[in-house]
NUKOLTI-964834 format. One record per residue: residue in one letter; x, y, z of N, C-alpha, C in turn. Coordinates in steps of 0.001 Angstrom, whole numbers. Layout:
REM NUKOLTI-964834
<rec aa="A" n_xx="X" n_yy="Y" n_zz="Z" ca_xx="X" ca_yy="Y" ca_zz="Z" c_xx="X" c_yy="Y" c_zz="Z"/>
...
END
This chain:
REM NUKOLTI-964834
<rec aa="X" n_xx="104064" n_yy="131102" n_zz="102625" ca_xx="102765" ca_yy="131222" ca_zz="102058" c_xx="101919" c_yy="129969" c_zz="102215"/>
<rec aa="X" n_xx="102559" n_yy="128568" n_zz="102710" ca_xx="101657" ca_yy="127639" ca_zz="102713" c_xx="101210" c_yy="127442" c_zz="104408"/>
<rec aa="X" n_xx="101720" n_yy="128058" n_zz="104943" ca_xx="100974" ca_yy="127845" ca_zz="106878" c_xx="100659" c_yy="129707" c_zz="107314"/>
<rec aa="X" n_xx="99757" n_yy="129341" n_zz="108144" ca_xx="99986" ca_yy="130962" ca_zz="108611" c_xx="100394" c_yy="130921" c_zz="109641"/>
<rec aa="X" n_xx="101184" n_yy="130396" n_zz="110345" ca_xx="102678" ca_yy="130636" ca_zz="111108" c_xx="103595" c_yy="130270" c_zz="110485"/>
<rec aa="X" n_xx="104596" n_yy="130516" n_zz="110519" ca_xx="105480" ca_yy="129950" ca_zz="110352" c_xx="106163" c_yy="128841" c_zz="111453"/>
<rec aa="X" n_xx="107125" n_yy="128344" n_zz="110623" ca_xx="107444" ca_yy="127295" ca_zz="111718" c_xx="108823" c_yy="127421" c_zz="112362"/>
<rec aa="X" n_xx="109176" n_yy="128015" n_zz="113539" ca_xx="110248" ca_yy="128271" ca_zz="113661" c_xx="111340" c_yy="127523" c_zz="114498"/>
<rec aa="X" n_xx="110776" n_yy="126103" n_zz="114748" ca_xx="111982" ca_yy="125208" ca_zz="114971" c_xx="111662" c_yy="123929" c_zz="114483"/>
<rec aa="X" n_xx="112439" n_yy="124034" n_zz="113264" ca_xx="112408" ca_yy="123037" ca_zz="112433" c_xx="114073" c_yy="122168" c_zz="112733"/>
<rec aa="X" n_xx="113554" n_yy="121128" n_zz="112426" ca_xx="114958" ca_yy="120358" ca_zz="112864" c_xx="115553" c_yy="119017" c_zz="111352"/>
<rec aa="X" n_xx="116323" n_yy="119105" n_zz="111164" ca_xx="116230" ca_yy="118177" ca_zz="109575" c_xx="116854" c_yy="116905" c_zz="110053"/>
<rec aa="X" n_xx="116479" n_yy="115842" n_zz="109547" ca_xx="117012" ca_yy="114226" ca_zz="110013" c_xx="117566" c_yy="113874" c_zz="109039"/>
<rec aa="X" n_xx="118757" n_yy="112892" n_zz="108840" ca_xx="119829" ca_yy="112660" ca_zz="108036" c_xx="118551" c_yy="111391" c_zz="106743"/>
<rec aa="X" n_xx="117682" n_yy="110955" n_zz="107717" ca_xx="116845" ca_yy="109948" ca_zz="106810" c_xx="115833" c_yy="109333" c_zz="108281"/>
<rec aa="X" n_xx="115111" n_yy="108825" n_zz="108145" ca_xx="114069" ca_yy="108263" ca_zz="108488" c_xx="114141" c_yy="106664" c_zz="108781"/>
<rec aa="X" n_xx="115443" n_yy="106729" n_zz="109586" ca_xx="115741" ca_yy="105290" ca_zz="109810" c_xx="115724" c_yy="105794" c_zz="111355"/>
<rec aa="X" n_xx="115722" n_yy="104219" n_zz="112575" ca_xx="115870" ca_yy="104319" ca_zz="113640" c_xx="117275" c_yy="105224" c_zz="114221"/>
<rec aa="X" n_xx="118052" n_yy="105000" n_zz="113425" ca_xx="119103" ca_yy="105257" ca_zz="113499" c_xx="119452" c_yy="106908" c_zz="113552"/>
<rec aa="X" n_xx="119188" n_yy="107197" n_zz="112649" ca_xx="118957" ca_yy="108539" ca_zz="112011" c_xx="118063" c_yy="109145" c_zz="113253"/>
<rec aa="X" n_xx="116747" n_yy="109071" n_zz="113455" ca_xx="116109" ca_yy="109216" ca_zz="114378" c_xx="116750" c_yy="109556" c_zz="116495"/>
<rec aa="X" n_xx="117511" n_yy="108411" n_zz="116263" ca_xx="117528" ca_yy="108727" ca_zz="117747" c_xx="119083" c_yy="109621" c_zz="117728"/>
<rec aa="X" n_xx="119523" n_yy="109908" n_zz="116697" ca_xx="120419" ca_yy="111294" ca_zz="116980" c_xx="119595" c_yy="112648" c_zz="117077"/>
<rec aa="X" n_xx="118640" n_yy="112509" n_zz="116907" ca_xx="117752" ca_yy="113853" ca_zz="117166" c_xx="117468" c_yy="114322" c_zz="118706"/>
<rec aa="X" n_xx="117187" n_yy="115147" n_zz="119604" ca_xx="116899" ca_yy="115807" ca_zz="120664" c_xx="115494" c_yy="115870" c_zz="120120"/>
<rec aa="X" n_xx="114854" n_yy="114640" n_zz="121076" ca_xx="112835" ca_yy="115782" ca_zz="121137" c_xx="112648" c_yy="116537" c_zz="121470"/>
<rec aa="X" n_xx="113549" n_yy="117240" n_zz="122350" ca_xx="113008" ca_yy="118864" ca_zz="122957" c_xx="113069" c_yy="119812" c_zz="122176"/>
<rec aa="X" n_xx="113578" n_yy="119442" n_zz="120862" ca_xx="113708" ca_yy="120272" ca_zz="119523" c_xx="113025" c_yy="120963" c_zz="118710"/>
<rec aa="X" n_xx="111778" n_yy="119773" n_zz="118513" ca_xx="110874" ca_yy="119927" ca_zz="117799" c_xx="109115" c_yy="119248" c_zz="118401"/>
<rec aa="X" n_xx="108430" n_yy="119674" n_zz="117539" ca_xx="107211" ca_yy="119531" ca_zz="118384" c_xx="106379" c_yy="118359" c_zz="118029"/>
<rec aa="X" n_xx="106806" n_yy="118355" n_zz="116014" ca_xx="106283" ca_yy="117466" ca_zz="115248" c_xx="107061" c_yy="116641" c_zz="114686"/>
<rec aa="X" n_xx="106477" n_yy="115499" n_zz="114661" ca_xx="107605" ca_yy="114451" ca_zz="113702" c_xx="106823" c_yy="114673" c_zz="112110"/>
<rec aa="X" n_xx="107282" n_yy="114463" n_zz="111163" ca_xx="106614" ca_yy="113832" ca_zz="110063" c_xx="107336" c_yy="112704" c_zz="109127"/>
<rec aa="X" n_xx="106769" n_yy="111480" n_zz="108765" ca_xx="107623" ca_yy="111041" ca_zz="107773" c_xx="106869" c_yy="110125" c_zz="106915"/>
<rec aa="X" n_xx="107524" n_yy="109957" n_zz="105646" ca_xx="107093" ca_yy="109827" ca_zz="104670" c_xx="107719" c_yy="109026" c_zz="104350"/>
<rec aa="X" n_xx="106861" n_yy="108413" n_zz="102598" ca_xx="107616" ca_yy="107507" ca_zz="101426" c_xx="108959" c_yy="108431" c_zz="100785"/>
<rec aa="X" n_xx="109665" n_yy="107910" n_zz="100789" ca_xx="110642" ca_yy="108566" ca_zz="99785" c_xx="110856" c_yy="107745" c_zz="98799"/>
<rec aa="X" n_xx="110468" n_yy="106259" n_zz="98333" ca_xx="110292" ca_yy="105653" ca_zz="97129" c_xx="109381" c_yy="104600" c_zz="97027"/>
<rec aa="X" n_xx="109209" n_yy="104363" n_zz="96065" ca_xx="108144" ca_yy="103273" ca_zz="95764" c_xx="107929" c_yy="101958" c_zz="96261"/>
<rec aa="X" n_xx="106710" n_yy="102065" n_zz="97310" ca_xx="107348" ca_yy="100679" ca_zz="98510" c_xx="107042" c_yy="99273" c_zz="97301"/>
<rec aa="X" n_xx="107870" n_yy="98397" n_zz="98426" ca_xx="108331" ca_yy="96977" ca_zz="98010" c_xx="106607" c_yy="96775" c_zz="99015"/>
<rec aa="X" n_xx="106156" n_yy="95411" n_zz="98405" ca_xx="105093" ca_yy="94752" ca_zz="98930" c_xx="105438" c_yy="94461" c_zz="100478"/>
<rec aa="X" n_xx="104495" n_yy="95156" n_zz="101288" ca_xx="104806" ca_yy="95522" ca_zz="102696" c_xx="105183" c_yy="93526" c_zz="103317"/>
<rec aa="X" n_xx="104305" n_yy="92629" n_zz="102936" ca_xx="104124" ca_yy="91182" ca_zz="103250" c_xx="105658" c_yy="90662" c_zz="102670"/>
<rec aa="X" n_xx="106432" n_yy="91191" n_zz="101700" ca_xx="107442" ca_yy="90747" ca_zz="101757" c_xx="108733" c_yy="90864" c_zz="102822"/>
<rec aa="X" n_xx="108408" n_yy="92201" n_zz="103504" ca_xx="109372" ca_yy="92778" ca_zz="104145" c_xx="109660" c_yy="91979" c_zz="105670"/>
<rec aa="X" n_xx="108088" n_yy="90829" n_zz="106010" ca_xx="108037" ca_yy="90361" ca_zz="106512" c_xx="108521" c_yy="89337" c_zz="107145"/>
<rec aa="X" n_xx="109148" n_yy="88822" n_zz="105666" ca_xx="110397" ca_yy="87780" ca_zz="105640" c_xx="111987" c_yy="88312" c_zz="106125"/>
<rec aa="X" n_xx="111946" n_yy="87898" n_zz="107023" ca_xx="113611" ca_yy="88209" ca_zz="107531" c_xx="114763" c_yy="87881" c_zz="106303"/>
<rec aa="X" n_xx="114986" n_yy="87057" n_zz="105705" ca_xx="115922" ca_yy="86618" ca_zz="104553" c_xx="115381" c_yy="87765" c_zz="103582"/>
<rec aa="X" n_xx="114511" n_yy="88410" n_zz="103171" ca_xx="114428" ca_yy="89132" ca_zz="102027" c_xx="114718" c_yy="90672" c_zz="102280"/>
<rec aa="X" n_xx="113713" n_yy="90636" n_zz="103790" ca_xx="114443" ca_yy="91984" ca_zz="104186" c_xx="115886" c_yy="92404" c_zz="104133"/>
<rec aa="X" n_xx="116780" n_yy="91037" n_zz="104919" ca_xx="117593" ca_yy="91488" ca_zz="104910" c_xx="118775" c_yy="91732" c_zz="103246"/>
<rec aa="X" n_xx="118039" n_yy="90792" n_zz="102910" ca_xx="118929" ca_yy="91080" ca_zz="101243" c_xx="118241" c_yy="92386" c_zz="100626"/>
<rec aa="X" n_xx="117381" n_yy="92817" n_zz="100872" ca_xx="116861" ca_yy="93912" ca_zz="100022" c_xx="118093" c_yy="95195" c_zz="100707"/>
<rec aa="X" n_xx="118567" n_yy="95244" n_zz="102668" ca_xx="119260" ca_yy="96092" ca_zz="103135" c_xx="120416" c_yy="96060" c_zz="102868"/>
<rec aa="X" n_xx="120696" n_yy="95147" n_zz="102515" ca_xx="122388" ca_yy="94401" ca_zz="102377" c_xx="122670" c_yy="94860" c_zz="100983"/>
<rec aa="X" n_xx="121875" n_yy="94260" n_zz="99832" ca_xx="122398" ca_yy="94224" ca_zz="98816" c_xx="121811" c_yy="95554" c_zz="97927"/>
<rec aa="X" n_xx="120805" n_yy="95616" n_zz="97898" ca_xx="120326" ca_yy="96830" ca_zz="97333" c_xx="120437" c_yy="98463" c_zz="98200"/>
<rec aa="X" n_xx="121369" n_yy="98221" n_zz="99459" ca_xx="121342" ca_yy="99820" ca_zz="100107" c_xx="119534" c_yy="100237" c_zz="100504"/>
<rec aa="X" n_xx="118900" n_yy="99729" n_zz="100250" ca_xx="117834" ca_yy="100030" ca_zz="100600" c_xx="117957" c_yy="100272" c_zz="102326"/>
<rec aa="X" n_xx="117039" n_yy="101270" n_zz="102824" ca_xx="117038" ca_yy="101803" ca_zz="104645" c_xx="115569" c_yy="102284" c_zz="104600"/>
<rec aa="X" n_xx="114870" n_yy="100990" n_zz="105544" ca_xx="113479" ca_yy="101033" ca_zz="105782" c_xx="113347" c_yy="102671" c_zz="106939"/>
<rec aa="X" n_xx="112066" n_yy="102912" n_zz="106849" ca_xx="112092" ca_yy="103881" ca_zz="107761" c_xx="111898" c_yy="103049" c_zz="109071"/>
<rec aa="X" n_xx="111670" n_yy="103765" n_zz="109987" ca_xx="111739" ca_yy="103344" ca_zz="112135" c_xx="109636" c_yy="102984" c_zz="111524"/>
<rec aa="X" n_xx="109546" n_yy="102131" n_zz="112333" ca_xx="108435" ca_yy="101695" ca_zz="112310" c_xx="107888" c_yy="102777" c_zz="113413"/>
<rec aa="X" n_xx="105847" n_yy="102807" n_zz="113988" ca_xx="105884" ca_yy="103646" ca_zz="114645" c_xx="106107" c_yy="103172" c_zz="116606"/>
<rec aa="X" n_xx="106554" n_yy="101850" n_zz="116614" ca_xx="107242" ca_yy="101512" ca_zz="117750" c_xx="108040" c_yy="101953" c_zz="118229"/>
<rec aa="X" n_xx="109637" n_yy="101436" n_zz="117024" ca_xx="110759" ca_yy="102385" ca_zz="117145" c_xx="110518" c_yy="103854" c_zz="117256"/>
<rec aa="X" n_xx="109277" n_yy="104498" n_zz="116389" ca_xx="109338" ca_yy="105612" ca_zz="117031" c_xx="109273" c_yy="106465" c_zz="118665"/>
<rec aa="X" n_xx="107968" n_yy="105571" n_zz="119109" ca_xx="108088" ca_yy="105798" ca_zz="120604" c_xx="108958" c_yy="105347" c_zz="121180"/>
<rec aa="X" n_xx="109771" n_yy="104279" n_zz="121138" ca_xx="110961" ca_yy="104015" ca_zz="121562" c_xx="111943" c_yy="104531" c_zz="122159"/>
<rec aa="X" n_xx="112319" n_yy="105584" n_zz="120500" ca_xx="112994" ca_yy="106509" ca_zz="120834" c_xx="113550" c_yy="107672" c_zz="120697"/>
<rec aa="X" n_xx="111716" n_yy="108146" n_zz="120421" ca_xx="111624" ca_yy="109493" ca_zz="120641" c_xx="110343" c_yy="110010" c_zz="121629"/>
<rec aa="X" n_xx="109769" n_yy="108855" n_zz="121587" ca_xx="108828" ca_yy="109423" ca_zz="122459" c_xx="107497" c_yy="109662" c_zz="121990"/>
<rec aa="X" n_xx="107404" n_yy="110011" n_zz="120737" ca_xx="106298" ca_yy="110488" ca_zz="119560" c_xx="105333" c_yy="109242" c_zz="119407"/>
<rec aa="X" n_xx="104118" n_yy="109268" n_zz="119257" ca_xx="103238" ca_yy="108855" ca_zz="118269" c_xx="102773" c_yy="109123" c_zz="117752"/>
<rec aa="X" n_xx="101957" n_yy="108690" n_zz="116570" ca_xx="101463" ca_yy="108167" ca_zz="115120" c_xx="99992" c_yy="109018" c_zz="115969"/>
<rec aa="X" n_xx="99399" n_yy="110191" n_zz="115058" ca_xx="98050" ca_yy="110543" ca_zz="115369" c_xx="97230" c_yy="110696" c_zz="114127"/>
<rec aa="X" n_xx="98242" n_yy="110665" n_zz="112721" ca_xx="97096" ca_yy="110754" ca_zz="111631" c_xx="98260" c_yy="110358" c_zz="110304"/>
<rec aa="X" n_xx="97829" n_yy="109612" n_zz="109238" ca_xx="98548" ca_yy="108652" ca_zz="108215" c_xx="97766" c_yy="109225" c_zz="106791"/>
<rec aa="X" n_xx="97716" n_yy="109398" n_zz="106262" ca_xx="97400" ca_yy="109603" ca_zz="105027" c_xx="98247" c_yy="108666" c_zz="103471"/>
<rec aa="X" n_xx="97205" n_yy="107700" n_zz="103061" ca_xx="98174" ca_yy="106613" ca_zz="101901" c_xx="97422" c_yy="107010" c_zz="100446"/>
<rec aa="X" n_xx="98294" n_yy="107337" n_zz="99566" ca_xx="97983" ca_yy="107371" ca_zz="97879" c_xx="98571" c_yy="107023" c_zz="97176"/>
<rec aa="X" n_xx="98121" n_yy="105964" n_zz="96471" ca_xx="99272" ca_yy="105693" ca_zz="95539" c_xx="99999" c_yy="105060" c_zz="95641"/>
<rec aa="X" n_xx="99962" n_yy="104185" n_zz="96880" ca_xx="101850" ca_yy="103490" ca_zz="97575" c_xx="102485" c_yy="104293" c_zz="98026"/>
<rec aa="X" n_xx="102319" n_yy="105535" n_zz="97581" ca_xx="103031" ca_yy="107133" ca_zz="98701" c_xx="102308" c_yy="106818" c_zz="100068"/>
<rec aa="X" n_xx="102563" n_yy="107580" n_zz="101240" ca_xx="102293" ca_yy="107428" ca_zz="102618" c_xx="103378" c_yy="108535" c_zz="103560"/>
<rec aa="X" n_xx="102177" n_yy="109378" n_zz="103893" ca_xx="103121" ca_yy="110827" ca_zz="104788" c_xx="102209" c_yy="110359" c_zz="106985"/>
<rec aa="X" n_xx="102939" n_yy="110563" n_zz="107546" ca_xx="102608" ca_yy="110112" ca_zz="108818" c_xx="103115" c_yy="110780" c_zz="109467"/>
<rec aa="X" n_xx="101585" n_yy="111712" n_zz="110256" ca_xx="102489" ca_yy="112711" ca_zz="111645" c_xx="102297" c_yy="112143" c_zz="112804"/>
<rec aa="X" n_xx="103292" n_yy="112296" n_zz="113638" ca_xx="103492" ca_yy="112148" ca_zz="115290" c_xx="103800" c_yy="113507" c_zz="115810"/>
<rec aa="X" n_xx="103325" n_yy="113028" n_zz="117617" ca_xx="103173" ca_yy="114186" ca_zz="118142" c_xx="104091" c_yy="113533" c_zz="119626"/>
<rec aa="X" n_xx="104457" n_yy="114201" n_zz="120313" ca_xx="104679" ca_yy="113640" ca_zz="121972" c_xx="103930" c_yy="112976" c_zz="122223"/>
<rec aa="X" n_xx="104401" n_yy="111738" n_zz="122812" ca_xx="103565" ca_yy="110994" ca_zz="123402" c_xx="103022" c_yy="111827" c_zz="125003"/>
<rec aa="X" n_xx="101813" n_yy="112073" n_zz="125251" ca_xx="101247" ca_yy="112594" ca_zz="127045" c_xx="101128" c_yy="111568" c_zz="127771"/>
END
């Protein structure tokens, strides 16, 4: 009831890390989408290599694939971002 197609090859990713990501097949799917799944940390901190990495290390925290890593390696880019709130949803498409 919320598209008027439906979508009939949907593909699910374990999480929204690089990692996660390049076990996927692009010939799969058509669209990427990804999102906040929690309340970001101040983006300028993440900047710092020593904090990043203690925030991954010690807190389990798993940044998502930036949209580099995305073309990287999947091929996809970034065509429209939408931010509220510190929430943030971002679709990609094949890169042409």
């Amino acid at each position: 009831g919320y598209v008027r197609r439906p979508l009939n090859r949907t593909v699910h990713a374990a999480g929204m890390r690089q990692s996660d990501l390049a076990r996927l097949n692009p010939k799969d799917f058509d669209v990427l989408v990804l999102y906040t799944r929690d309340w970001p940390v101040d983006p300028r901190l993440l900047n710092i290599p020593p904090i990043r990495s203690f925030l991954e290390s010690f807190l389990d925290l798993h940044f998502n694939a930036t949209s580099d890593e995305v073309r990287s390696t999947l091929g996809f880019v970034p065509v429209v971002r939408w931010t509220r709130g510190g929430q943030w949803i971002e679709i990609y498409l094949p890169e042409r």
